[in-house]
C-alpha positions, 0 to 999 in steps of 0.5 A: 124772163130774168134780167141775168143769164143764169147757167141755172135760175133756182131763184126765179119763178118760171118764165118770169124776172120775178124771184120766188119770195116769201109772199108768193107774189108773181107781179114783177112791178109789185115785187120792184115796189115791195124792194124799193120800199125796203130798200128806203126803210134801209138806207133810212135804219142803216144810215141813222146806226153809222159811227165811227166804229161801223166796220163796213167788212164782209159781215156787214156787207152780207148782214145788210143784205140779209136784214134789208131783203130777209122778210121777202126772199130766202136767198137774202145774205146768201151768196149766190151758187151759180154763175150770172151775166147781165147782158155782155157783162159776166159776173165774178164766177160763183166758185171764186166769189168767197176769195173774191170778196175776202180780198176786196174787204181785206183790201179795204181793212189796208185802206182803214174802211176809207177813214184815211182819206181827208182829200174829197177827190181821192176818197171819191177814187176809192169810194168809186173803186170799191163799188165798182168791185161790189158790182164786179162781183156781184155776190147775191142773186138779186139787189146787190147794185142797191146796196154797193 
C-alpha cells in the first residue's frame, strides 16, 4: 500500500507503494534504488548548470522534476490532481496548487531568489522557509521532498 493517503491513486500499481513507471518494474526497493540513482546523477548535473543567472522560479521547479524523473515516470513534472496526505499531514489541496505555487515563486522573485541575503543565519531562515512551502505543497505525486 502507498506511503500517501490518496482520494484516488491512478499512479500506483494496485496494492503496492510502487508508482507505475516506465520499465514496468513492481520491486518497491528496486524502483527506490532506480530513484536515488537519478536523483544523484541530478543533483551532480543541476548543481555543475548553476550561475548566477539561474532563476530558481516555478519553470525550473517543475523542469527539474521532469528532467531528473522523466525516463522512469510519465507523471514526471506534472503536478498532481488529486488530493494527498502523509500520515496526519495533509498536503496543499490539488485545486489550489497552481495559486499555491505561483505565490510561493512570486514570493521568491520579491526576495530576488535569495541572492539578497549577505547574513548566513538570515539566508538560512529563508532557505529553511521555502523549503518548508515546497514540502507544504507538495506538487508532484512522488519525490518532491528530494528536490525541495
Amino acid at each position: 500500500m502507498s506511503k500517501y493517503q490518496l482520494d484516488d491513486s491512478p499512479i500506483y500499481i494496485d496494492g503496492s507503494d510502487v508508482p507505475k513507471n516506465k520499465l514496468d518494474i513492481t520491486n518497491p526497493e528496486l524502483i527506490h534504488e532506480i530513484e536515488n540513482n537519478l536523483l544523484i546523477e541530478a543533483y551532480a548535473k543541476f548543481s555543475h548548470e548553476l550561475n548566477e543567472n539561474t532563476k530558481f522560479d516555478e519553470e525550473y521547479f517543475v523542469d527539474i522534476h521532469k528532467k531528473t524523473f522523466e525516463a522512469l515516470y510519465d507523471f514526471a513534472g506534472v503536478y498532481r490532481t488529486v488530493n494527498m496526505s502523509k500520515g496526519n499531514s495533509q498536503f496543499c489541496l490539488s485545486e489550489y496548487l497552481t495559486n499555491q505555487s505561483t505565490r510561493i515563486f512570486t514570493e521568491l522573485e520579491k526576495d530576488k531568489y535569495l541572492t539578497i541575503y549577505k547574513d548566513k543565519i538570515e539566508f538560512s531562515k529563508k532557505v529553511a522557509y521555502y523549503q518548508s512551502e515546497l514540502i507544504a505543497l507538495h506538487p508532484f505525486y512522488e519525490l518532491n521532498g528530494n528536490l525541495s
